[in-house]
N, C-alpha and C positions, 0 to 999 in steps of 0.2 A: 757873376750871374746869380738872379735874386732865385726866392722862394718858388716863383712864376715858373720860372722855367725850369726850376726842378719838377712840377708837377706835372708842365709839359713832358718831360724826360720820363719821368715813370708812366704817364700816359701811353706813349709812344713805345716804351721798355717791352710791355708783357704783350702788346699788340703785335709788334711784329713778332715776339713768338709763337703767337697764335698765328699769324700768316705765313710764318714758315712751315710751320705742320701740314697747313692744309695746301700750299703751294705743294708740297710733296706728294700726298695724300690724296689730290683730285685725280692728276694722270694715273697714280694706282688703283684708285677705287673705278678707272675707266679699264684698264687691265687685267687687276684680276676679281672683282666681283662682278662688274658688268659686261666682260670678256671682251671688250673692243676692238675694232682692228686697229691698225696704225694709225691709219688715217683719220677716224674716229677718238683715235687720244687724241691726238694732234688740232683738234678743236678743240677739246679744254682749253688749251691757250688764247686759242683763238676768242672763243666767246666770255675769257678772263678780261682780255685786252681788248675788247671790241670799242669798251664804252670812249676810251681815248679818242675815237675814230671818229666816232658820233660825235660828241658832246663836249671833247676836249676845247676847243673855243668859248662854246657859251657859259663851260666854265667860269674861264678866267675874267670875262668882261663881267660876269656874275658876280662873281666873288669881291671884284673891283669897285662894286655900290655895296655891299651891305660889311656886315662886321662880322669875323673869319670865327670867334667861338662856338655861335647856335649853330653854324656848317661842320663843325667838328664834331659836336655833340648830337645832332639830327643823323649823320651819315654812319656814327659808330654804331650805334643803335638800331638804324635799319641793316648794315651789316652783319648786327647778331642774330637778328630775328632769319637773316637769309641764311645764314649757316644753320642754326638750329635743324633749318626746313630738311635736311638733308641726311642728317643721323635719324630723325622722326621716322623721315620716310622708309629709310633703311629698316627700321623696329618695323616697322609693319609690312614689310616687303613689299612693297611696293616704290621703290627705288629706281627712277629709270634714267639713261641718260638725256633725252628729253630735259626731264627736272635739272639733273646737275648743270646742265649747261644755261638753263635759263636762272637760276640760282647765282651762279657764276658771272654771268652776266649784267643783272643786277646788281648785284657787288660791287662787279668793276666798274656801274658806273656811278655808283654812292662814293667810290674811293677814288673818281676823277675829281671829284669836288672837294674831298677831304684832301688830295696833297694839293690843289690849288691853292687849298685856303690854308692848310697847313704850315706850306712855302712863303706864303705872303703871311702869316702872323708869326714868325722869327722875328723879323726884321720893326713888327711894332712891338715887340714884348724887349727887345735888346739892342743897344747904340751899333753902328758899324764896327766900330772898332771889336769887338765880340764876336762878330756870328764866323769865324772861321773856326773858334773853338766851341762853339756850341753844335756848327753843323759837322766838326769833328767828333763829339761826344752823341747825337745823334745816328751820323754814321755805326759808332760802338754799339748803340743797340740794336741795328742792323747785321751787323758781322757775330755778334755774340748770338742774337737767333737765327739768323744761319747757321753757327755751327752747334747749339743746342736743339734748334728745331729739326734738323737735320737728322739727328742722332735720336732723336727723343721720339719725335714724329716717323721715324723707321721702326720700332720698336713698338707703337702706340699701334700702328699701323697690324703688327702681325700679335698685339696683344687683345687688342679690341674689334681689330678687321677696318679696313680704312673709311669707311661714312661717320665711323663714330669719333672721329679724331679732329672732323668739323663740330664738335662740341667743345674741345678745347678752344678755338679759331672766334666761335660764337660766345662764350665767357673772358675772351681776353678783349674784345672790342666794346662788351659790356665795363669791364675794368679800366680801358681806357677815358671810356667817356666818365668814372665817375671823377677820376682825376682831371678831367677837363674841366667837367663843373666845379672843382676844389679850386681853379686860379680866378686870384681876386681882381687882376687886372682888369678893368672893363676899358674897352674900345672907345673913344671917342665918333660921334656921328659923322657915316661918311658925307660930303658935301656933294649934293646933288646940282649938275647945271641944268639949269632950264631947259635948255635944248639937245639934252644927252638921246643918244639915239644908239641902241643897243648892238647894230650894225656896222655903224659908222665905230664906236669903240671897240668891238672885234679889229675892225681894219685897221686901228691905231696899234693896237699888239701887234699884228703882225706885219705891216709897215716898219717900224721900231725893230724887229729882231732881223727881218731883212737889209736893213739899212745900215743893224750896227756891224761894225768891222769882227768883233771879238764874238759874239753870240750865235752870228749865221754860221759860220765853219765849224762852233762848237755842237750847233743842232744837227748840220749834216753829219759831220763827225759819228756823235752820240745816235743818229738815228741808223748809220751804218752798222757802228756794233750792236744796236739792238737787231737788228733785220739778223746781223750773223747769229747773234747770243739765240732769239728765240726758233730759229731753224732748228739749229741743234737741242736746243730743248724738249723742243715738240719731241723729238722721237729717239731723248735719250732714255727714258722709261722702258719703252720698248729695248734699244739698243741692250740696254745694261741683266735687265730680265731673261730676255729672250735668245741674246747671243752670247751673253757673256754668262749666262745661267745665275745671275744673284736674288736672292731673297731680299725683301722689304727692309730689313734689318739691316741686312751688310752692304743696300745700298744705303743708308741715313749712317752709317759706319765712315762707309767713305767719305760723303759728304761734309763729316765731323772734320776729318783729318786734309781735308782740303783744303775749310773752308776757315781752318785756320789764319793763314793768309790774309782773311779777314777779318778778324781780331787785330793781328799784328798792323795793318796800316791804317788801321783807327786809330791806333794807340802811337804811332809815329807821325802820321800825315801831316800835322802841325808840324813838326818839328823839319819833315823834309820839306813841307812849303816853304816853311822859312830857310831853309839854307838853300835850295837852288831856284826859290822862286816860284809865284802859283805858273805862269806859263808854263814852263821847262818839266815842272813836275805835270801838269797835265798831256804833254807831247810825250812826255818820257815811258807814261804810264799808258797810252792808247798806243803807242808803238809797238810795248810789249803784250798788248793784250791778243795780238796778230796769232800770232806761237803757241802761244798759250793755247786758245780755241784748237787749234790747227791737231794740237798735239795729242787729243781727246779720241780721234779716229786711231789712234793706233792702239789702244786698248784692248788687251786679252786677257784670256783667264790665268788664274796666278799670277806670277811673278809680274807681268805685262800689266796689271790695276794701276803700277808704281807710272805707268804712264795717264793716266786718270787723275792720281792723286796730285802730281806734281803740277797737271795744267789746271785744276782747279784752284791748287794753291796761288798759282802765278796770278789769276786771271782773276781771283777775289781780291787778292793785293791792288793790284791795277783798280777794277773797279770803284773800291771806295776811294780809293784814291785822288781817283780823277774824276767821282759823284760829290767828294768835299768842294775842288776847287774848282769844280763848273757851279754848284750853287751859289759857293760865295761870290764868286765872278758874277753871275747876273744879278744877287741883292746886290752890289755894290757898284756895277754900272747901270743900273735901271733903276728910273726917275720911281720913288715908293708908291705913286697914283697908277703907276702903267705894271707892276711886280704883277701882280694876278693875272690880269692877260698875257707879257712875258713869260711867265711861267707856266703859263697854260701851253702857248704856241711850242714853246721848248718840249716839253712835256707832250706834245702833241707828235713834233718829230719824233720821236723815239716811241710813246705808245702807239702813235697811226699805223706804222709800221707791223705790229706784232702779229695781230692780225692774219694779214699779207704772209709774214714769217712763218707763224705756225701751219698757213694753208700752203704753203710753198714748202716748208720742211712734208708736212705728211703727204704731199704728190711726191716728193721726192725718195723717201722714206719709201715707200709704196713703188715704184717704178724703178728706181733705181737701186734703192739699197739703206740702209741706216748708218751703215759706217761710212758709204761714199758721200750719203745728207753728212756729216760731222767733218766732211774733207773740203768738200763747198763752203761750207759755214765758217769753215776756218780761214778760207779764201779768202771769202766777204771778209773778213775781220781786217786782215792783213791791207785792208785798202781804205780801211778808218783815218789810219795817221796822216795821207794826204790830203785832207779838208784841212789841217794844223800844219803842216808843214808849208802850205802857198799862199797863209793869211798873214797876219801882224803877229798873232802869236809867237811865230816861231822866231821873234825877235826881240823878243819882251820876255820883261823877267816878272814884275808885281803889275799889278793892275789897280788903277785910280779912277772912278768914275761920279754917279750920282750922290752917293753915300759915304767915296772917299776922304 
């Protein structure tokens, strides 16, 4: 792996720590500066995730005509300006959740275009044979700010008070983008057909994901456990503060020592792909994520966290794990002209979804209860591994496709 994608790599390095922070950071700064109810955090998510729902299509047919770098460096950029808006506001009190969530919202849909293009510009910066250790080494920068943003961003959170912690969030997508502009690879011009029709190539993505054997069950799949993951999300802020009495700190504490887990199957995921296979290790790893969620609701104060800590640990494990070998799986059976759109629709399953989740966790959360929302959610997980179990995957060991 050249120079190129080392730049990309530290691009991407300090960025998701800065998105780790303020992932943390938003539902708190909706609890305790702006005193929210449940339900009310529980849209931070939601209008985080919205843009997927919109725009996640026109994304990817987007991304599909032009060249994937000015998309990286246009979106980091408005991303920082959006976070910025938000510590500002805070200095001069005038802070409201109105702002956060439309701030939020914008964001998320600057950063539907940035992982479109992001996903689709691996694959021209480095040959197939590579991108399962590159999207292993990417994953690491995901799991390492998870469990320093985690820890850092709890602590940031009760040193500075949480709006001001979207200034970290805001300087690290500044960071990212200058490393984007430091790769010297330039893109060749995409090839325009006369009769491209912006519509018609939407329905080619997802025709193509619906039709392939290996992709459709991994989107249903992946869009189950996000529907479960962001239920319990939405109203683990609350849950963790409010029932289990934790401060900002001891919850980015826990998080550290969870999300360990995620560290460790960054650092392995190659090595278990290769020995039982991307299938097996992808079936293996959504199996267990079932449990894992599940096991979240049983959490209490003292000694009972150890039930918290251990399902987060499981459940980051799983994730990267089984986010290395579904990406390489679609670089490597999807034709490189149709990757943006695929990636988009994919991407689509799973973000359209959150939405939905976080408005379904805070009704629930609200009516029902917060641990009983973590007991559903855990439900929902548990019935991910059946989209993988009654397709072809679950008879397959490596996967050979477009790039094979």
């Amino acid at each position: 792996m050249g120079a190129d994608f080392r730049r990309l790599w530290l691009a991407d390095a300090v960025s998701q720590l800065g998105f780790r922070m303020t992932f943390l950071a938003a539902p708190l700064v909706a609890v305790l500066y702006l005193h929210a109810s449940t339900f009310q955090v529980a849209l931070v998510r939601t209008f985080e995730s919205l843009g997927w729902l919109l725009f996640g299509l026109l994304a990817g047919a987007w991304v599909d005509r032009i060249r994937c770098r000015p998309v990286l460096l246009v979106t980091d950029l408005g991303r920082a300006a959006l976070m910025m808006s938000v510590p500002v506001a805070a200095l001069f009190g005038v802070l409201t959740l109105g702002q956060l969530y439309v701030a939020l919202f914008l964001a998320g849909v600057l950063s539907v275009f940035f992982e479109v293009a992001h996903q689709s510009y691996l694959p021209r910066l480095l040959p197939a044979e590579e991108l399962v250790g590159a999207n292993a080494k990417l994953a690491a920068n995901a799991s390492v700010a998870a469990i320093a943003g985690a820890s850092a961003g709890g602590y940031l959170v009760q040193l500075l008070s949480a709006p001001f912690v979207f200034t970290v969030d805001a300087l690290s997508f500044v960071w990212s983008a200058l490393w984007v502009r430091a790769i010297r690879y330039r893109e060749p011009p995409v090839g325009r057909a006369p009769d491209r029709h912006l519509g018609r190539e939407i329905g080619d993505g997802v025709r193509y994901v619906w039709r392939q054997p290996l992709l459709r069950p991994i989107a249903f799949s992946s869009a189950t456990i996000v529907l479960s993951q962001l239920m319990g999300m939405s109203v683990s802020a609350v849950f963790l503060v409010r029932e289990i009495g934790l401060s900002a700190g001891m919850i980015g504490l826990l998080g550290t020592i969870g999300l360990i887990g995620a560290l460790l199957s960054s650092g392995v995921a190659r090595r278990v792909i290769a020995r039982v296979g991307q299938a097996r290790a992808l079936v293996g790893g959504v199996f267990l994520l079932g449990p894992a969620f599940l096991a979240q609701a049983f959490t209490t104060p003292g000694w009972g966290l150890t039930w918290w800590v251990v399902s987060t640990f499981v459940a980051s494990f799983c994730i990267i794990l089984t986010n290395v070998v579904q990406v390489t799986i679609r670089q490597t059976v999807c034709p490189p002209e149709l990757l943006g759109r695929v990636s988009a629709v994919m991407t689509l399953m799973t973000g359209g979804v959150m939405p939905v989740a976080s408005i379904a966790g805070g009704v629930l959360g609200t009516y029902l209860g917060v641990r009983e929302t973590l007991l559903v959610s855990g439900a929902v997980a548990c019935l991910a591994v059946i989209w993988l179990l009654a397709s072809p995957l679950a008879r397959r060991t490596e996967i050979v496709g477009a790039r094979g």
